[in-house]
Every structure is written in C-alpha cells, then in structure tokens.
C-alpha positions in Angstrom: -24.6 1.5 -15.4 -26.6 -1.2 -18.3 -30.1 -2.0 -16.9 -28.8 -5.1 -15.5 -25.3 -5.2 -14.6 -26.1 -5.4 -11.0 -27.0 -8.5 -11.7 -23.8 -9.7 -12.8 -22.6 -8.1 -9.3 -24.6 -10.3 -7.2 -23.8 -13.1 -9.4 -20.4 -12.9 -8.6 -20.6 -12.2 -5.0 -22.6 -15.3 -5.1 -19.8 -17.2 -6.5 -17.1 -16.2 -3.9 -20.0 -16.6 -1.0 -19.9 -13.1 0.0 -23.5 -12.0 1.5 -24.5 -8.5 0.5 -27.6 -6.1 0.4 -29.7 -5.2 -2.6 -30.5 -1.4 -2.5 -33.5 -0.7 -4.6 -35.1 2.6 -5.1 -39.1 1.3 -5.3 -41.0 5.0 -5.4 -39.4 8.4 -6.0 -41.8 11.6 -5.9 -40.4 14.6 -7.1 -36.8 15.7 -7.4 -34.6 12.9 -6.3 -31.0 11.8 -7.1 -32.2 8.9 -8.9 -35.3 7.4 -10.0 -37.6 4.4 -9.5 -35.6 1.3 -10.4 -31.6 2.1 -9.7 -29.9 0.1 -7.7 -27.2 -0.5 -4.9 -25.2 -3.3 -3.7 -24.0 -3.3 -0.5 -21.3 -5.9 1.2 -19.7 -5.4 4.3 -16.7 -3.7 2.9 -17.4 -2.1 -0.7 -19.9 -0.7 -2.6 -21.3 -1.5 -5.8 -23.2 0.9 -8.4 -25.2 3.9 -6.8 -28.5 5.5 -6.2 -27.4 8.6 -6.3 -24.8 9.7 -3.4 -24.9 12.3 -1.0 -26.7 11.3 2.4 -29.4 9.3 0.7 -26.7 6.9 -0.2 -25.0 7.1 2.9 -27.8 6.5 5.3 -28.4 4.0 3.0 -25.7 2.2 3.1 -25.3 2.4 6.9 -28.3 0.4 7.0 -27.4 -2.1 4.6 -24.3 -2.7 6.8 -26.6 -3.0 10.1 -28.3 -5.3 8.6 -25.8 -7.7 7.6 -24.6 -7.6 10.7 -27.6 -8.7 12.2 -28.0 -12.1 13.7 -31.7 -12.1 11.8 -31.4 -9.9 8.8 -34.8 -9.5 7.4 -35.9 -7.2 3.8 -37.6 -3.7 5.0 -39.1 -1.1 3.3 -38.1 2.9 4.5 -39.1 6.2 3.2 -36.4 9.3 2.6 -38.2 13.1 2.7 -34.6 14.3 1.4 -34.6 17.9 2.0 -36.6 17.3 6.0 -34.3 14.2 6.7 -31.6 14.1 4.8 -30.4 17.9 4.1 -30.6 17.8 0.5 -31.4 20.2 -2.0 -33.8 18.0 -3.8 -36.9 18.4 -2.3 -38.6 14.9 -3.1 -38.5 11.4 -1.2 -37.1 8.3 -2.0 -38.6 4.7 -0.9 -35.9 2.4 -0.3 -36.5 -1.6 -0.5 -33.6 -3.2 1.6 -33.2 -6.8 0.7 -30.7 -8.7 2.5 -28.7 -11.9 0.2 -26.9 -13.4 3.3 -24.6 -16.4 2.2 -24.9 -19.0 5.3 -21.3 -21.0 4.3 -18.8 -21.4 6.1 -15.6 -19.3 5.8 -12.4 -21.5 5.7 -8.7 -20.0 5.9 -6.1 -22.6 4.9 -2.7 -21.7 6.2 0.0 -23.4 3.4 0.3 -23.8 -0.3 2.1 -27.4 -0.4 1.0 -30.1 -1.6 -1.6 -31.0 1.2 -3.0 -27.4 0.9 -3.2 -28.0 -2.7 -5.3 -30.9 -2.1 -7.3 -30.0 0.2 -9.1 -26.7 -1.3 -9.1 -28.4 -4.3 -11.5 -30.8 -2.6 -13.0 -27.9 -0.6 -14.3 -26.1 -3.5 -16.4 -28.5 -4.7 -18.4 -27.7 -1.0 -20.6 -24.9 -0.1 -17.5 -23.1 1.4 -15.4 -20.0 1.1 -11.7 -20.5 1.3 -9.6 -18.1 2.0 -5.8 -19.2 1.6 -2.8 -18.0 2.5 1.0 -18.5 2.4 4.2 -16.0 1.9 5.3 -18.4 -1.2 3.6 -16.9 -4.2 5.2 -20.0 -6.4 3.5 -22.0 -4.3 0.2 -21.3 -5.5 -1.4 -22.8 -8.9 -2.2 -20.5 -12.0 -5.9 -21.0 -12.0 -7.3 -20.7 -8.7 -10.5 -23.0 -7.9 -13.8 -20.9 -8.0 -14.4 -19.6 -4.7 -11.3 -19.3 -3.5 -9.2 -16.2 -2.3 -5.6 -16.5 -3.0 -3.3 -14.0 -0.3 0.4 -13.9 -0.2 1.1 -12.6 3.2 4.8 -11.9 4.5 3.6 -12.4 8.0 0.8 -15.1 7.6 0.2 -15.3 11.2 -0.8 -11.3 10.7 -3.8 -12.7 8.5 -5.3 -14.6 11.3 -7.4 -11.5 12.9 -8.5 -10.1 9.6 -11.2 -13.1 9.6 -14.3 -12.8 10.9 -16.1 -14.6 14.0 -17.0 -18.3 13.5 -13.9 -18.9 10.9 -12.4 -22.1 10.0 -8.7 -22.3 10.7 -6.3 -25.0 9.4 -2.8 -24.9 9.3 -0.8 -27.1 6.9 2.4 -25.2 6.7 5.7 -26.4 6.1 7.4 -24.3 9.4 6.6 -25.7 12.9 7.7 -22.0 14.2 5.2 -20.4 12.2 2.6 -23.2 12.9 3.2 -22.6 16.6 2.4 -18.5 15.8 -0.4 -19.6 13.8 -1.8 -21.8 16.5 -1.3 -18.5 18.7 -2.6 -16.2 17.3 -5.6 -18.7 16.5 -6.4 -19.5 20.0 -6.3 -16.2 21.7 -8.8 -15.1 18.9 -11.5 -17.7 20.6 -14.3 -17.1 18.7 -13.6 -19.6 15.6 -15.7 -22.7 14.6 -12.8 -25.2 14.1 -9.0 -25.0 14.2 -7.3 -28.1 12.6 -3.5 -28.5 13.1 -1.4 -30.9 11.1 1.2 -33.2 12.8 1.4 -36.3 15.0 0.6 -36.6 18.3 4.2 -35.8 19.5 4.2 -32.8 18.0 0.7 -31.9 19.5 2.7 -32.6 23.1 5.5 -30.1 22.2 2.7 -27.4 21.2 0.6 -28.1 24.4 3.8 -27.1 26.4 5.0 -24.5 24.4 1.2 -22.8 24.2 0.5 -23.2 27.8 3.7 -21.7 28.7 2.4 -18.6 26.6 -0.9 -18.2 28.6 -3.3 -20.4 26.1 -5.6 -22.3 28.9 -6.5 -25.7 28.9 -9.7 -25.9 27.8 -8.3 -23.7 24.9 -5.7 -26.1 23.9 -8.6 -28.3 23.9 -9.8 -26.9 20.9 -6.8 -27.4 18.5 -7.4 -30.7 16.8 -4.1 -32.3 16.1 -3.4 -34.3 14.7 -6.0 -33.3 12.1 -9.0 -34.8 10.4 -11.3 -37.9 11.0 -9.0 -40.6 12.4 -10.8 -43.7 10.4 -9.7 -42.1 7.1 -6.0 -43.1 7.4 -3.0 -42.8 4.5 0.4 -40.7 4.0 -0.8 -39.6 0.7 -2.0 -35.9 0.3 -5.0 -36.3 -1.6 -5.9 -39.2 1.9 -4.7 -36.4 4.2 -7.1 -34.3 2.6 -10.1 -36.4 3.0 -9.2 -37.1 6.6 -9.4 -33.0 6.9 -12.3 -32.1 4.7 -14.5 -35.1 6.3 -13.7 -33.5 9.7 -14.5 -30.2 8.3 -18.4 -31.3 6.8 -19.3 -33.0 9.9 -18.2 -29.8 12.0 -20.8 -27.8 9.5 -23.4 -30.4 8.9 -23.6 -30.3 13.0 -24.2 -26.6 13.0 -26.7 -26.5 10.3 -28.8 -28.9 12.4 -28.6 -27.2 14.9 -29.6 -24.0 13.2 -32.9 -26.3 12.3 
C-alpha cells in the first residue's frame, strides 16, 4: 500500500457518506506485524488496507465496528502485548489509535427510476444526503449516476427495504400501485425509519389505508405514511415541481432533527 492511499479511501467514503474508523498503529515495540504508522479503515461492512492480520487485526476491527455502532463514538487509545493477549508469535505490543469519522447525513432510499425519481435525486444530491435507489428496470436508470448516489437493480425491490438501516428515509415513486402497496408494507412493519413519503392523491391514500389495515398495519402506523407526498404549498404536475414538493419535505424533516440534536 503507497504512504497515503488510505487517504484516497476515506476520501471516497466521504463522498458516498459512509462513516468509518481510522486504525492507526501509533507505537510498536519489538516484533510486531506491522510498524508505527500503517493503517486500517474500517466501515461497517468491509475493510480497507491492513495492519498486519491475525488477531491483532481482528480484535481490532471488532472494536472499530463497536464503535460505530455506538450512539457516542469517541477516538481511544489501546495497547496490544501480542503474544500475552493476543496469542501471537510475535512477542512485542502494538498501541492502536481508534479514530472514529462518523458521517451524521441522512440515508435516503428512493423506490423508482421514472421521471420523478430522476428528478428528485438529482436534486437530492446537491444535499448533505446519501441516496440509495432502487428499481428492477435497469434502462431506467441514467449513465452517469450523481455523486453520492447508490444505483441497485433489485428483481424484488420490496426485498431491499430491510437491508437499510434504522432511521432511513423511504420514498416510493414507482410506477406499480401493487408494488407501492408492498413497499408501503414492508416499510411500516419495519417502524424504525425517519420519514416514509408515498406518491399519489388522497384517494389513493384511502385505498392503501384499507388495504394496509386489513394487513395488520395500526393506525398510528398508517399515520406515518405521508401521502400524498411533499410540502403541500409547493404545488405543480411537472416532475422537476413534484420534486421540490418532496425534497422540501425531506430538509425540513432533517433540519428538525439536527436541532434537536443541538
């Protein structure tokens, strides 16, 4: 690995709003897998460049993951005797600086590549925001996807819906009312997103009502499905209006957790 390529990693996890851990060896004495200076990055899922392997790296990298899943993650300092904790042959230790890069933005999954979808993360991406989007059509989607913006083609886009993590953004622009009604499902049993938006007029909010409770979804969980969508000052038919309508709705639903995070 050059000097500095993990730099470029945590440049680009940057870019897509991924939050990871920097893994920094600070002080090595005697034999050790690596010395002072290498480097590990650590995201929830995948790791990037090494400080050496074995159980060094994997202790190491269990604590980078508790870490980010911490609801406080703060940078720690711990020292490694390899051979008297670890097990391994080397007989040195290994100080280990644990710096935490946790990306506060929001995390928004847009169901449907048509033309509202296409207008609305292409206003999305110019916000602090990830966007993850999805739609079986892979046609659908443009060439050159926005920066920050993950592009899934999913057979079964109601499948998609649990992948995402707590406190997700759900809006569902697609151009089938069955699988918007399985969308808006799967959404609501989940119960632990930020927002769901659902596109349509208010009669078709009264047919899902009676078709969602009659599947178990509560009340006060159809409460929670906004539809029709976005604010309801910003009116128009156009895409690019329905799209502001949605992305103002959107902001205001972040803006009011940031201050409350204050």
């Amino acid at each position: 690995m050059r000097h500095d390529e993990w730099l470029t990693t945590l440049n680009d996890l940057q870019q897509r709003g991924e939050s990871c851990v920097l893994v920094t060896v600070v002080e090595h004495h005697g034999s050790t897998p690596r010395d002072s200076g290498s480097k590990m990055v650590v995201t929830a899922d995948r790791c990037y460049h090494t400080i050496g392997g074995g159980n060094l790296e994997f202790q190491a990298l269990a604590q980078a993951r508790t870490l980010l899943h911490s609801a406080a993650p703060a940078t720690r300092l711990e020292r490694f005797p390899l051979a008297a904790r670890l097990g391994q042959c080397c007989g040195g230790s290994a100080t280990l600086l644990f710096e935490p890069l946790v990306q506060r933005q929001p995390l928004i999954a847009v169901f449907g590549a048509g033309h509202v979808g296409r207008a609305l993360v292409t206003l999305l991406a110019t916000l602090p925001c990830r966007i993850h989007w999805v739609d079986s059509r892979a046609a659908e989607f443009p060439a050159v996807l926005p920066p920050g913006v993950v592009q899934q083609v999913a057979e079964e886009p109601e499948e998609v819906v649990a992948t995402l993590p707590p406190g997700s953004y759900f809006v569902v622009l697609t151009h089938d009312h069955p699988l918007d009604l399985a969308l808006s499902e799967q959404i609501l049993r989940r119960d632990d997103f930020r927002y769901f938006g659902l596109i349509g007029s208010a009669t078709k909010r009264k047919r899902f009502d009676y078709r969602l409770s009659g599947k178990g979804i509560s009340d006060a969980g159809l409460q929670r499905m906004r539809c029709p969508i976005g604010l309801p000052d910003v009116t128009g038919k156009l895409p690019a209006e329905i799209a502001v309508a949605i992305a103002g709705e959107i902001i205001a639903c972040y803006q009011a957790d940031r201050k409350n995070l204050a």
